[in-house]
MARDRENSE-59528 format. One record per residue: residue in one letter; x, y, z of N, C-alpha, C in turn. Coordinates in steps of 0.05 Angstrom, whole numbers, plus 5000, padded with zeros to 4 digits. Layout:
BEGIN
aXYZXYZXYZ ...
% end
This chain:
BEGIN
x538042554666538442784682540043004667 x541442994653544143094633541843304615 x539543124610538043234584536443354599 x535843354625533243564632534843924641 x537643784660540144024658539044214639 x539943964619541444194596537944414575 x535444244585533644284571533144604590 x533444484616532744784640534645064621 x537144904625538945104613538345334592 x538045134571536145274546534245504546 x532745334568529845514564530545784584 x531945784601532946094619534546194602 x536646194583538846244567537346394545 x535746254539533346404511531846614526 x530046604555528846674561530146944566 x533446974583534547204594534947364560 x536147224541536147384518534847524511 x532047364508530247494501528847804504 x529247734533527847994559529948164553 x532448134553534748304552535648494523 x533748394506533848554473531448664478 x530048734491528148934496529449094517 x528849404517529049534525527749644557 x528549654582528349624604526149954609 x524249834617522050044625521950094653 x521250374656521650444686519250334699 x519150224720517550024737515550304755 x513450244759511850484778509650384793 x509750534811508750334838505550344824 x503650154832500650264828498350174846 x496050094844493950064864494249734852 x492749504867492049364869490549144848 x491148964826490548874814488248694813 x485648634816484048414829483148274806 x483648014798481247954788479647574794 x477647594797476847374802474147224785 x474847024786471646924763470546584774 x467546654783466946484793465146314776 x464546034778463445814760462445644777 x459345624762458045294766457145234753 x457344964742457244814732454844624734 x453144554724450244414730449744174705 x448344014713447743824694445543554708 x443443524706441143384715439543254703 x439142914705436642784686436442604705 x434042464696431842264716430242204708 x429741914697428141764696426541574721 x424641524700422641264712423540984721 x424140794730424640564727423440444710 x421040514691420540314672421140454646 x423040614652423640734618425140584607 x422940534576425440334555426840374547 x429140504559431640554545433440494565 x433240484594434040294610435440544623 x435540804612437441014621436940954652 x440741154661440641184687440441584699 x439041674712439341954727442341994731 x442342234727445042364746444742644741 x446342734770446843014787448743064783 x450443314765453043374767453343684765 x454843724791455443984791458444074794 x459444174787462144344794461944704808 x463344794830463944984835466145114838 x467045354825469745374818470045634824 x473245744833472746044833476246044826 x476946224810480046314806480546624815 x481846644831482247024848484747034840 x484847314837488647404837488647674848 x490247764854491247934874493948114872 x495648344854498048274843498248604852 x499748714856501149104857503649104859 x503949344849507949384849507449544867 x507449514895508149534918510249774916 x512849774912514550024905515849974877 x517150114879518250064848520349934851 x521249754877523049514881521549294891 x518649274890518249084892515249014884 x514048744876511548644862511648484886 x508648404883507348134902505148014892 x504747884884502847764865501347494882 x498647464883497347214890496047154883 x495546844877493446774864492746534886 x489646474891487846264896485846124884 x486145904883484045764859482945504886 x479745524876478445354894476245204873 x475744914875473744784860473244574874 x470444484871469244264879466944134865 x466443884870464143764849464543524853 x460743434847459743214852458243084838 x458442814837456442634807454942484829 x452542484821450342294832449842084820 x448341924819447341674794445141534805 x443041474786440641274804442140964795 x441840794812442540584800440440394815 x440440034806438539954812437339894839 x435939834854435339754874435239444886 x433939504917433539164928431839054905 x429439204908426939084889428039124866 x426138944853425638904821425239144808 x425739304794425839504775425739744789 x426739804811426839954835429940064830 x429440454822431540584822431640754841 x434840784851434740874875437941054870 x437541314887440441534884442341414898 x444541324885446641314905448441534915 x449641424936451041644953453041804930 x453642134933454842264910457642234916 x459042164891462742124886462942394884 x465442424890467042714889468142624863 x467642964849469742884811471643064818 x471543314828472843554827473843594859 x476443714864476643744895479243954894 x480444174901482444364893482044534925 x485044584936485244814949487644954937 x488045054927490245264919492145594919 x493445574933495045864941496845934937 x498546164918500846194910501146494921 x502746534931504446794939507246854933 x507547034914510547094904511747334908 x512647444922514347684923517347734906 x517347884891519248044869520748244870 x522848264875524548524874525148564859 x524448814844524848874819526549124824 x528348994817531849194822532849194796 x531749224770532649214737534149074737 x535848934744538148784736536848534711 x538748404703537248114681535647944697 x535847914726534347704746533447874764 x531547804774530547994808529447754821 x531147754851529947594868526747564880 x527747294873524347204885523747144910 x522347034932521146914949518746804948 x517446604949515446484947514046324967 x511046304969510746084993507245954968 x507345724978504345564963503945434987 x501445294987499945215000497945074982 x497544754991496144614968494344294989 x491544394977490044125000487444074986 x486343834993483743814979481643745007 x479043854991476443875017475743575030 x476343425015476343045021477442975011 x479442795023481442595011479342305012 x478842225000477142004985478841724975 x481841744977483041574956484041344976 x482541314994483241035013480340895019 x480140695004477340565007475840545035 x477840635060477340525086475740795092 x476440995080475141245103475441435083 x473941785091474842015080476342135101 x478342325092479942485110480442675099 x477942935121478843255110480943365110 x480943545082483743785090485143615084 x485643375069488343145071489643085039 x492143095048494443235059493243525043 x496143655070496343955060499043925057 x500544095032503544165027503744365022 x505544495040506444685041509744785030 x509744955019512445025004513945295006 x516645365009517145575002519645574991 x520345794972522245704955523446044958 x525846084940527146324934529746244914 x529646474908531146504874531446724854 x532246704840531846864824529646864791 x528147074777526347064760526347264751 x525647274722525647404705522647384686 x522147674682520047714673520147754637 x519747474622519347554596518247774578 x515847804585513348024573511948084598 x511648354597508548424620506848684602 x504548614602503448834593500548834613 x498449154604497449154631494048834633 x494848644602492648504617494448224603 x497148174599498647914594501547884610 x502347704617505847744629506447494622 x509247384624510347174627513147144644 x512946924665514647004689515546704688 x519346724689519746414695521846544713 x522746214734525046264757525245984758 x526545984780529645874787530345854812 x530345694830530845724851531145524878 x531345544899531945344922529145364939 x527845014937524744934956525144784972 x524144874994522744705015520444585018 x519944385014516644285025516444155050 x514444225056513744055082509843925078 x509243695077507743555077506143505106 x503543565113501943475130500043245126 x499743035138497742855137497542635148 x494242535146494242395160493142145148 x493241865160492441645138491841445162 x491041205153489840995167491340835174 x491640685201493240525207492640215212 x489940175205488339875207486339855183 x485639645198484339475162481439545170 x480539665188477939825192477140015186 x479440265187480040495185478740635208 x479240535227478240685247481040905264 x482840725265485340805274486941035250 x487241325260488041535245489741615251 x492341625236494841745259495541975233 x496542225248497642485231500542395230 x502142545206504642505204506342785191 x509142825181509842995169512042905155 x513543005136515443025121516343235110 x518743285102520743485100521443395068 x522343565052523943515023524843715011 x527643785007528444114989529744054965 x529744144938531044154920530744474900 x531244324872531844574860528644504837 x527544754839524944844819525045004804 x525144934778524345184755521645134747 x519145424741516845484741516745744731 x515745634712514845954683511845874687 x511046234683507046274692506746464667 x504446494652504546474632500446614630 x500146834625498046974624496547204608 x496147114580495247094544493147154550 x491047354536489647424521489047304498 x487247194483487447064452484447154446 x485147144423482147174403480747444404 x482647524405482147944406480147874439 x482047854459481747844480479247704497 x477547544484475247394488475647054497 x478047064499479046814514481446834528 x481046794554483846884568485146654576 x488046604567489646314574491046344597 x492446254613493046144637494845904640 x497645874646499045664638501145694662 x501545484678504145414695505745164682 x508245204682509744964674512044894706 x511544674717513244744742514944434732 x517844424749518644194743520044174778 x520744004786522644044823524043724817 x526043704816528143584829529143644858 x527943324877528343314906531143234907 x533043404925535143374929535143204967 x534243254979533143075007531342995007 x530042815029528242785035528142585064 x526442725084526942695114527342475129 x524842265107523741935112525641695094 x527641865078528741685053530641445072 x530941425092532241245110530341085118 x527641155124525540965137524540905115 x524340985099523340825068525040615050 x527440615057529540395055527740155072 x527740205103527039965115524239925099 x522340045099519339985100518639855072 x521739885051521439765024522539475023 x524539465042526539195050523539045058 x522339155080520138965089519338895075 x517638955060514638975041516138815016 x518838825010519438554977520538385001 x520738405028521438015041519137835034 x517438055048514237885048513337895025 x513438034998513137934973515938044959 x517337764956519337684937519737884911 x516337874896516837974866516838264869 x516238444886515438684891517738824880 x517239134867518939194859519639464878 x522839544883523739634907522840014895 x522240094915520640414919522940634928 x525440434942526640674963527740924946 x527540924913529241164904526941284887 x524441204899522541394878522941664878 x523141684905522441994916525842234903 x527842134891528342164873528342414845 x526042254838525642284809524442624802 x524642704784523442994785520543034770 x519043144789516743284794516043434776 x513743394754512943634732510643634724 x510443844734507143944735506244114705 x504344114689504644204675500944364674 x499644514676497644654675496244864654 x494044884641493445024624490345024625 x489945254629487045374640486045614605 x482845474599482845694581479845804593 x478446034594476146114592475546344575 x473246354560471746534548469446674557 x469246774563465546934575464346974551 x462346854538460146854517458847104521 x457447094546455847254557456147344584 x454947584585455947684622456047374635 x453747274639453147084659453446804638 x455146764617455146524610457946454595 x459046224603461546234593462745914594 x465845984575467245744572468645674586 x470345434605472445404606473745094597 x475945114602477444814592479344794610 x480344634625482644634637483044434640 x486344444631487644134624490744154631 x491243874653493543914674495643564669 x497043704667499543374661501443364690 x501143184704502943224726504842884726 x505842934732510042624738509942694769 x508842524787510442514811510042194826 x512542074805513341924825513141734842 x513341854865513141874890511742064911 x508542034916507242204932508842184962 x509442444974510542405003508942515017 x506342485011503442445037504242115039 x505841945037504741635039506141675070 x504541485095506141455120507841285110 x509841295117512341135121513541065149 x512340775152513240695180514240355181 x516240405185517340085179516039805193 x515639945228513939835234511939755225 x509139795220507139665196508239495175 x509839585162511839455138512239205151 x513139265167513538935179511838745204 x510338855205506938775217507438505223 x507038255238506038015241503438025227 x502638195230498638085220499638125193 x498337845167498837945147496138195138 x494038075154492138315144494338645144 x494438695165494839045173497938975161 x499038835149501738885128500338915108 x498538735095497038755065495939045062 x494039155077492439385081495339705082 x496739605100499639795096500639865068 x501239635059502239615042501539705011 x498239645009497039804991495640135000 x496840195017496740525030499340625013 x501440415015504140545005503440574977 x502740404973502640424931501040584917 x499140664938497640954929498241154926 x500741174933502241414928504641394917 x504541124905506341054876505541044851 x506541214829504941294812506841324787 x506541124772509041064748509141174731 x507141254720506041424694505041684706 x505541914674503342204685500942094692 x499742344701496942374715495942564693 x493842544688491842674659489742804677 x489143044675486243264680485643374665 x482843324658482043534632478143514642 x477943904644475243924652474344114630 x471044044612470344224592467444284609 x467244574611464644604631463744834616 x461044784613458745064596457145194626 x458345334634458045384661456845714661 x454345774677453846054696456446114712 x457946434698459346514713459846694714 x460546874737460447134751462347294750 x463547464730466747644736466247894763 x467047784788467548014797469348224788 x470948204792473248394779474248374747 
% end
């Protein structure tokens, strides 16, 4: 903890220097910033069942769109938004009842994103200008419980405030990091039997402290535009951390070796994001996007002690691996390379 302090430290200490040996430019209100770039992604083959090479078909598409939204409002204040939406699906023929009989199976979700950031900026010259912030974050199917899908699931919601400072801005690069005090609040809902028929909604509460530098490059004499969030959040509360004591007591009675959960939620949160695209052509283009995320402790998991301590070992067993799905020891790795048709509106 000492070393991430002191690493936060560092990086705002360099960062205010930095900004502060440049010379302070007068801020001016202007019209409306837009830009958005939309993508799909396609990929299709299909064979025979008696082809000798035994290949299998598949359907894969991605749809993607990144918007932003940004004006200096007055010359005391910016508001900047960005929304990013993606989705996508793999098909596959695989074999059939009959003998050499290929058949489509039902399509897996690869890709799934709702994303919303809204930041408001007071830009009052000083070395820091207060921030305010709100996000909003959900996917189109939650898929990750063998028993069922559940739309829209979870949604987290956040809002934070602080102070931030703007490294570089120029009119097509900036770099913005802050500092500040979050709230989240978590919506969702999850399964309560070994059928999945039974659906109960829930919520959770959690505030700590978040530092998040955004990060928006031009490269290659401007033919590739980069894109980079670095977020990190240390939870200082959390609403259920008393019912997750019991629901962890339960769950190592009934298994001995289990290892105890109640201080995951804890640990600090770091998201790390990096988006590149190129446009080849009007309508044809690159992207790459590659995302490192540490959390922990997901607090979409229900936490109810009750279940935890179930008589039925079924609906304890089935509970219990609901909880561990949103225990997650190691980073999480995303990396998408797509030769994709795509559209710059703005």
């Amino acid at each position: 903890m000492r070393f991430r302090v002191l690493l936060l430290a560092l990086v705002l200490t360099a960062a205010v220097r930095s900004a502060a040996a440049d010379e302070a430019k007068p801020i001016e209100p202007g019209p409306w910033k837009f830009g958005t770039n939309v993508g799909l992604n396609l990929a299709q083959s299909a064979f025979s069942s008696n082809w000798s090479g035994g290949d299998r078909g598949s359907i894969v598409w991605v749809l993607n769109s990144q918007s932003s939204a940004e004006r200096q409002i007055s010359k005391s204040f910016d508001w900047a938004n960005q929304l990013n939406l993606a989705y996508g699906e793999t098909e596959q023929q695989q074999t059939g009842t009959t003998a050499g009989e290929l058949r489509w199976q039902s399509p897996d979700k690869t890709t799934d994103l709702l994303s919303l950031q809204s930041t408001g900026r007071w830009t009052l010259g000083g070395s820091a200008d207060p921030y305010a912030a709100f996000s909003a974050e959900s996917q189109f199917r939650d898929q990750t419980d063998p028993r069922g899908t559940i739309p829209l699931n979870p949604v987290k919601l956040k809002e934070s405030a602080g102070l931030a400072r703007v490294l570089f801005k120029t009119d097509s690069s900036q770099a913005v990091t802050r500092i500040g005090f979050a709230l989240r609040q978590t919506l969702a809902r999850a399964f309560t039997d070994t059928a999945g028929r039974d659906e109960r909604s829930f919520s959770t509460n959690d505030g700590g402290i978040e530092w998040q530098t955004n990060v928006q490059q031009p490269l290659l004499r401007a033919k590739v535009l980069y894109k980079a969030q670095l977020l990190a959040y240390q939870p200082l509360f959390y609403s259920k951390a008393n019912q997750l004591e019991q629901v962890d007591a339960a769950l190592r009675a009934a298994s001995p070796g289990r290892e105890s959960i109640s201080n995951f939620w804890k640990v600090v949160t770091v998201d790390f994001q990096n988006n590149f695209a190129a446009q080849i052509t009007k309508s044809f283009g690159v992207s790459l996007a590659a995302e490192w995320t540490y959390e922990k402790f997901d607090e979409a998991a229900l936490v109810d002690p009750t279940l935890a301590a179930s008589a039925d070992p079924a609906t304890q067993a089935a509970y219990a691996a609901q909880v561990d799905k949103n225990v997650r020891k190691a980073g999480q790795f995303r990396e998408v390379l797509a030769l994709a048709f795509t559209y710059r509106l703005f």
